[in-house]
TILUMKOL-353732 format. One record per residue (C-alpha): residue number from 0; x, y, z; residue in three letters. Coordinates in nm, 4 decimals, decimal comma. Layout:
BEGIN
<NUM <X Y Z> "Ala">,
...
This chain:
BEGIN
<0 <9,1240 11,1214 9,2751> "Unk">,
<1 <8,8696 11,3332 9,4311> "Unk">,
<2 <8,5253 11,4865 9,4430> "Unk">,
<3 <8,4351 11,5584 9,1166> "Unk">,
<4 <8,5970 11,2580 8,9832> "Unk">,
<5 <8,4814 10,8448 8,9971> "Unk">,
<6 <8,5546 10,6773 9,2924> "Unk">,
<7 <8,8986 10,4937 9,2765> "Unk">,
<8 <8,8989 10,1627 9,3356> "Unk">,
<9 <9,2074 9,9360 9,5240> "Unk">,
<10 <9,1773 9,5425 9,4548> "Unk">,
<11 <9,3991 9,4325 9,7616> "Unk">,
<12 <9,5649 9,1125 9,6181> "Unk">,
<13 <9,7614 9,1131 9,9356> "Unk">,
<14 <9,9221 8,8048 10,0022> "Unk">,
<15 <9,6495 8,6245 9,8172> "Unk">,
<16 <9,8880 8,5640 9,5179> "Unk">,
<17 <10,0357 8,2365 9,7258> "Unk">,
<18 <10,3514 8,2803 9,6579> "Unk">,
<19 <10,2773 8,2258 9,2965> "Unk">,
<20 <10,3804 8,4953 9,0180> "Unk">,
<21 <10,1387 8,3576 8,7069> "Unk">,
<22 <9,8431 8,3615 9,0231> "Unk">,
<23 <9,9281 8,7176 9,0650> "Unk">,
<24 <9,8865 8,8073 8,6948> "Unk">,
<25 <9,5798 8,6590 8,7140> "Unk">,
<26 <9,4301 8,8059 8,9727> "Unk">,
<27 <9,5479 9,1355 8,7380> "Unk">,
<28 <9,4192 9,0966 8,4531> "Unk">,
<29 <9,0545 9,0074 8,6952> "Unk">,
<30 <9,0707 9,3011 8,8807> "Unk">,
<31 <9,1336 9,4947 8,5749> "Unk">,
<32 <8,8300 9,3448 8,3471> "Unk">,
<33 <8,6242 9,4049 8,6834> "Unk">,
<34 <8,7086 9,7823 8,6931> "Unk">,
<35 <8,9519 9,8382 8,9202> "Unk">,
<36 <9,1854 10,1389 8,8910> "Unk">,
<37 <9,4855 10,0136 9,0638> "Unk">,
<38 <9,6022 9,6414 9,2164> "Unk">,
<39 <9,7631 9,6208 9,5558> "Unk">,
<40 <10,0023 9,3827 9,7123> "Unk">,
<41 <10,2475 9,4112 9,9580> "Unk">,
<42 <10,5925 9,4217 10,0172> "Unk">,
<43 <10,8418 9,3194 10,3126> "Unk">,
<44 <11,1133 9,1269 10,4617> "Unk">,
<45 <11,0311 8,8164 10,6995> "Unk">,
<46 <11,3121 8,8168 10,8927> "Unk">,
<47 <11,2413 9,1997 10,9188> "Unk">,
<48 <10,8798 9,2086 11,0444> "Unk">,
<49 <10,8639 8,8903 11,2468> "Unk">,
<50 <11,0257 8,6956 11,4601> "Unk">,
<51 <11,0280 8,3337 11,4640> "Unk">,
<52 <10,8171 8,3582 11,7696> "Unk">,
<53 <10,5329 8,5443 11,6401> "Unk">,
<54 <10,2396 8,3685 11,6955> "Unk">,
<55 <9,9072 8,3977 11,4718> "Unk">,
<56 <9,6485 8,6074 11,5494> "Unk">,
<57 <9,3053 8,4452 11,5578> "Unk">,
<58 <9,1808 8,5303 11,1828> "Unk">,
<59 <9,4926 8,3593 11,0516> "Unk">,
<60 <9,5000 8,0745 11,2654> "Unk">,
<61 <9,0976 7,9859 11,1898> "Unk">,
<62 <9,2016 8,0735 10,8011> "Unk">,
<63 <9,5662 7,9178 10,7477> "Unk">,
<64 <9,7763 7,6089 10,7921> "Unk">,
<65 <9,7693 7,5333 11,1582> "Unk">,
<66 <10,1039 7,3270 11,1477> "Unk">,
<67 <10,3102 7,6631 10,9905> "Unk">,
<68 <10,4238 7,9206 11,2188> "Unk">,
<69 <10,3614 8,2990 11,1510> "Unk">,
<70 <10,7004 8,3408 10,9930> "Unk">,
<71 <10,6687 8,0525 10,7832> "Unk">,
<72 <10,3216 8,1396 10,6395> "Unk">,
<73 <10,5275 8,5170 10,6294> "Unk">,
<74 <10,7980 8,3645 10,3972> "Unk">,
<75 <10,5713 8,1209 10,1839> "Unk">,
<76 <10,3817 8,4534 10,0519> "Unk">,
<77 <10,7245 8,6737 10,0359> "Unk">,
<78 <10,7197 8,8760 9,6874> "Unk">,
<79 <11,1083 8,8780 9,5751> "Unk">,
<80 <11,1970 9,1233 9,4492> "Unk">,
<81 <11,2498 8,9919 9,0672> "Unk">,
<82 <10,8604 8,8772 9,0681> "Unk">,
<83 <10,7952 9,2747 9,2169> "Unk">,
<84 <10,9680 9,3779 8,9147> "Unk">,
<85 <10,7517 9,1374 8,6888> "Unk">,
<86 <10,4441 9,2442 8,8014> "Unk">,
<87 <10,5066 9,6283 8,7943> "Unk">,
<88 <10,5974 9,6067 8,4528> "Unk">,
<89 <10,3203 9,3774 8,3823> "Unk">,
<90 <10,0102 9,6727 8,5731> "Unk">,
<91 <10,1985 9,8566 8,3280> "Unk">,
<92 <10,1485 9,6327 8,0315> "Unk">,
<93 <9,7728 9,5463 8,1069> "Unk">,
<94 <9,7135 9,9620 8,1660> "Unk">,
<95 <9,6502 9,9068 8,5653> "Unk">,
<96 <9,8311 10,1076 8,8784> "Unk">,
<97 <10,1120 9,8972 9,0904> "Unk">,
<98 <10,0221 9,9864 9,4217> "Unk">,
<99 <10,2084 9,7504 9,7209> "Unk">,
<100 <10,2300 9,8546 10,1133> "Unk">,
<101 <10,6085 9,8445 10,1864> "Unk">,
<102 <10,6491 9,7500 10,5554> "Unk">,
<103 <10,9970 9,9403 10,6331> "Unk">,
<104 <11,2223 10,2670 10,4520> "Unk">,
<105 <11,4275 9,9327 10,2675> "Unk">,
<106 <11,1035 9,8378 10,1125> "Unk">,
<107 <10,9967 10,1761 10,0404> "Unk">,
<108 <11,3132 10,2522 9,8670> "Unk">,
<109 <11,2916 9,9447 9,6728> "Unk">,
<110 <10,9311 10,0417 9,5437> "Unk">,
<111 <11,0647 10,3780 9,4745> "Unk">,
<112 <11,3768 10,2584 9,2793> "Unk">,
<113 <11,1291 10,0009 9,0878> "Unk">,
<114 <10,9103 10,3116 8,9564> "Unk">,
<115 <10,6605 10,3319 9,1765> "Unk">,
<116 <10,4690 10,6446 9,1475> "Unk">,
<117 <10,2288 10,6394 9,4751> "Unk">,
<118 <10,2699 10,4505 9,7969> "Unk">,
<119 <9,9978 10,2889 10,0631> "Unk">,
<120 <10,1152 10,2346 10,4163> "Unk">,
<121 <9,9829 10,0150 10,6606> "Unk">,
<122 <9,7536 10,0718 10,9480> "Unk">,
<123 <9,9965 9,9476 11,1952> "Unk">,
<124 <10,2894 10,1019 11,0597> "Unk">,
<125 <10,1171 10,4687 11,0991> "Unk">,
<126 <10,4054 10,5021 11,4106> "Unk">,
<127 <10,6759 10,4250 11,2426> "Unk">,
<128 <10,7619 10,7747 11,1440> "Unk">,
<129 <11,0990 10,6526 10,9912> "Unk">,
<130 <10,9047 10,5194 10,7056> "Unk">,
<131 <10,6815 10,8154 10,6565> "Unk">,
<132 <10,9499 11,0527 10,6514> "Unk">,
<133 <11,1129 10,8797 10,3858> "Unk">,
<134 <10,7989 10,8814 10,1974> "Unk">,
<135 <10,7354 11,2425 10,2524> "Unk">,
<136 <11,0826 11,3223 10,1138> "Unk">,
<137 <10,9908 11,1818 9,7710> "Unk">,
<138 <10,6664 11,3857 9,7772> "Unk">,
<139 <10,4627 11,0937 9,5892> "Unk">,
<140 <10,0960 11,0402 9,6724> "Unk">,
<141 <10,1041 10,8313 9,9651> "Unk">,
<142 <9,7312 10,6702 10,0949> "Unk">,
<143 <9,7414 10,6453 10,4993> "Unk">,
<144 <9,5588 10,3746 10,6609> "Unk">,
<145 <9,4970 10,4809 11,0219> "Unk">,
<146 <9,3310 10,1258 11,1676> "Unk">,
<147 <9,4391 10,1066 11,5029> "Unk">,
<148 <9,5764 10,4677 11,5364> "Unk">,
<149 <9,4124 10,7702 11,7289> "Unk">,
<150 <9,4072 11,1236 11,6271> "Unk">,
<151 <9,7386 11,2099 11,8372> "Unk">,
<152 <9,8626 10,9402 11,6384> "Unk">,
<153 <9,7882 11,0609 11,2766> "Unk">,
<154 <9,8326 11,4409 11,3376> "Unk">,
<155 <10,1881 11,2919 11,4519> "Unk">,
<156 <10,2483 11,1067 11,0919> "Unk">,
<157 <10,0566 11,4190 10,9002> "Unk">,
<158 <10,3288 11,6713 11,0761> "Unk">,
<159 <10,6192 11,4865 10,8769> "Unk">,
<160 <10,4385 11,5129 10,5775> "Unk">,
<161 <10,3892 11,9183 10,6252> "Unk">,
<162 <10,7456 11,9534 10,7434> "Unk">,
<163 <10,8111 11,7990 10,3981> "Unk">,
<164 <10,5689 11,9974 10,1975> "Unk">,
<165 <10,3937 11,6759 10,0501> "Unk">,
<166 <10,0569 11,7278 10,0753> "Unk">,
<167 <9,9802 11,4469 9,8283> "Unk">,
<168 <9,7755 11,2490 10,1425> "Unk">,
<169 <9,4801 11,0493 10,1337> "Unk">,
<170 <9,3910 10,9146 10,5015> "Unk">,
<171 <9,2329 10,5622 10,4669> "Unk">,
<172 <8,9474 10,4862 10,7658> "Unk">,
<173 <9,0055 10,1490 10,8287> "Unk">,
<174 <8,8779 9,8727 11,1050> "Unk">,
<175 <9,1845 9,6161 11,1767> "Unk">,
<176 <8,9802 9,2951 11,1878> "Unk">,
<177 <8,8936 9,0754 10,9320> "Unk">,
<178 <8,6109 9,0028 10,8838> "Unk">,
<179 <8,4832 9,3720 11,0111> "Unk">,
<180 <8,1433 9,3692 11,2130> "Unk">,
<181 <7,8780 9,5826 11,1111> "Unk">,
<182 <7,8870 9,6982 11,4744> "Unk">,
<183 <8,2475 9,7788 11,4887> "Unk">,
<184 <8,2376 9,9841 11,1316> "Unk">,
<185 <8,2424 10,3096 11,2724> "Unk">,
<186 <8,2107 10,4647 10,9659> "Unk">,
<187 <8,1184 10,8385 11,1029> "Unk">,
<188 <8,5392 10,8304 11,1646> "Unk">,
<189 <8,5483 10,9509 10,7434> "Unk">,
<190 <8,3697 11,2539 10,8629> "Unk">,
<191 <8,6187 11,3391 11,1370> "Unk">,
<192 <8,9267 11,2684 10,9311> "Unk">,
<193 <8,8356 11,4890 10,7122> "Unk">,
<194 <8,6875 11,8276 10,9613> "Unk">,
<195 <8,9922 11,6951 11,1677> "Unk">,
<196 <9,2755 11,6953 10,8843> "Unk">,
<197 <9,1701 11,8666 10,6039> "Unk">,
<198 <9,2461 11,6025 10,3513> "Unk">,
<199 <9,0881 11,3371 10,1309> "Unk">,
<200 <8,9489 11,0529 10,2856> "Unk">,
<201 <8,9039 10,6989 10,1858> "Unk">,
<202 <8,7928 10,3697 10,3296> "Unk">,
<203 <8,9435 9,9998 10,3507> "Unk">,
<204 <8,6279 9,8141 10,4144> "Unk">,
<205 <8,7202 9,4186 10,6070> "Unk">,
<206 <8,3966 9,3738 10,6167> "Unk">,
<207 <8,1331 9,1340 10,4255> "Unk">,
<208 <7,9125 9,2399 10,1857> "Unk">,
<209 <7,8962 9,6283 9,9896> "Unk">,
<210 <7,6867 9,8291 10,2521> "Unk">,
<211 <7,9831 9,9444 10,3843> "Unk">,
<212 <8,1597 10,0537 10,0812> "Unk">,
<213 <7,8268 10,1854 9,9981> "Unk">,
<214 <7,7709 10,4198 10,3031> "Unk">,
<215 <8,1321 10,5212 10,3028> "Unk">,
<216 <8,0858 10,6617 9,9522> "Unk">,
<217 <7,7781 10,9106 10,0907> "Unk">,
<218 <8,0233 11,0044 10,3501> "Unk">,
<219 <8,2595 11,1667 10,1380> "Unk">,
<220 <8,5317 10,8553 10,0792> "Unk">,
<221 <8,7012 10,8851 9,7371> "Unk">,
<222 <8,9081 10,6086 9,7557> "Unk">,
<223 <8,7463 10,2373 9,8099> "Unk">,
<224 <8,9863 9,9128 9,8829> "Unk">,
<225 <8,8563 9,5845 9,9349> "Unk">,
<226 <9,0935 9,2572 9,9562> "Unk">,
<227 <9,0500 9,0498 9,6089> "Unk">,
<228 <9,0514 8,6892 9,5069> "Unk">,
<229 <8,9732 8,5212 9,1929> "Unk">,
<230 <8,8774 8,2272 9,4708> "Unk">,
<231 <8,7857 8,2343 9,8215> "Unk">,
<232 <8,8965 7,8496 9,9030> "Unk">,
<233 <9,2448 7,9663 9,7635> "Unk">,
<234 <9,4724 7,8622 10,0515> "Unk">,
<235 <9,5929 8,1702 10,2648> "Unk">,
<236 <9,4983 8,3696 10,5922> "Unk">,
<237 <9,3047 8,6564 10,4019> "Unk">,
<238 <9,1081 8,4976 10,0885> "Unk">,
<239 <8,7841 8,4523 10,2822> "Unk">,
<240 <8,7387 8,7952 10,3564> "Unk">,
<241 <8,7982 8,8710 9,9931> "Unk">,
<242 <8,5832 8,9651 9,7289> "Unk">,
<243 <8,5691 8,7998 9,3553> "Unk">,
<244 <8,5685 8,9559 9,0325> "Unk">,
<245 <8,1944 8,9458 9,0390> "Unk">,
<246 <8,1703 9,0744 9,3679> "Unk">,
<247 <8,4050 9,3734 9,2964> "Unk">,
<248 <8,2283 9,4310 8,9217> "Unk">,
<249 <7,9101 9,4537 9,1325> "Unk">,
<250 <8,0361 9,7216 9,3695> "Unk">,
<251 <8,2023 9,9296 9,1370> "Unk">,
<252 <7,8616 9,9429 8,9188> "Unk">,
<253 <7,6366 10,0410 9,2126> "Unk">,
């Protein structure tokens, strides 16, 4: 990844597997024949990263069963840790990079232990330094999404990654809704991550349409990731903000 090399492109399965292993393989083997270079889904613990209070936030509510509760909807889309095993071994069969988003140092060490050779964090989880340090012990490639976070914020994160000597980073600009406005893109934030930090910047576009991913590119971004579907009435809080096969083929050729 880099410069003088092809953009890399993330197809952000996500949760949009269902629940369903032989879903996820297909969404694989799409992402692959559209030209992805790597598949991402992600991996955590209900009980560990929500309460059974946690209520919806608005894109989920509008997009998901109304009658299941935030931890339900959680657990119905849970990866175990058998089918994680399945599907790393089957990126590997179908020439494709496992990528997931572990969402605490347990899941972390479980992707490590699994074979995972690069990580992606979450841009919520840019504070919880626990995580990162972990990460920055293994000194594996890790891709940073800073949604949310302000520059106090990721100089904090990038600090355990120096004190670690991994300088394997690659921040991710990202906008936390979903869809993303056009309004709220503020894509000039690639150009300050990198005079700011000093490393390679990429861009997880939420929003509708390629301009985005587009523009991003002339910024500098070397790393694209855009949630993926094989079919947006799928059933599942983040499927219509995803792109198809086509869509993605299309991006990755312009």
């Amino acid at each position: 990844i880099g410069k003088k090399n092809k953009i890399f492109f993330i197809a952000e399965i996500g949760v949009n597997h269902c629940g369903k292993l032989s879903l996820a393989k297909k969404m694989i083997d799409k992402a692959k024949k559209s030209g992805a270079d790597a598949v991402k889904f992600q991996t955590y613990i209900t009980q560990n990263l929500a309460t059974q209070s946690t209520k919806k936030v608005k894109y989920q509510l509008k997009n998901s069963n109304k009658k299941e509760t935030h931890f339900q909807m959680l657990k119905s889309l849970e990866l175990s840790k058998d089918n994680h095993k399945k599907l790393f071994k089957y990126c590997k069969k179908k020439k494709i990079i496992f990528l997931s988003t572990p969402y605490d140092k347990d899941s972390a060490q479980f992707l490590s232990q699994i074979g995972c050779s690069a990580f992606k964090t979450s841009s919520a989880d840019i504070v919880d330094l626990e995580l990162h340090e972990y990460l920055a012990r293994l000194r594996k490639p890790v891709i940073i999404s800073t949604g949310m976070s302000n520059l106090k914020e990721i100089k904090n994160c990038l600090n355990i990654y120096k004190k670690f000597k991994n300088n394997k980073i690659i921040l991710l600009h990202c906008v936390s809704n979903y869809p993303c406005s056009y309004k709220s893109l503020n894509l000039k934030s690639i150009s300050l991550l990198q005079n700011e930090f000093k490393f390679m910047v990429g861009y997880s576009d939420h929003s509708i349409g390629n301009k985005a991913a587009i523009i991003s590119v002339a910024l500098g971004a070397v790393v694209i990731e855009k949630h993926f579907t094989t079919n947006k009435s799928l059933p599942g809080p983040d499927q219509k903000t995803s792109i198809t096969p086509d869509e993605l083929k299309k991006i990755i050729g312009e």
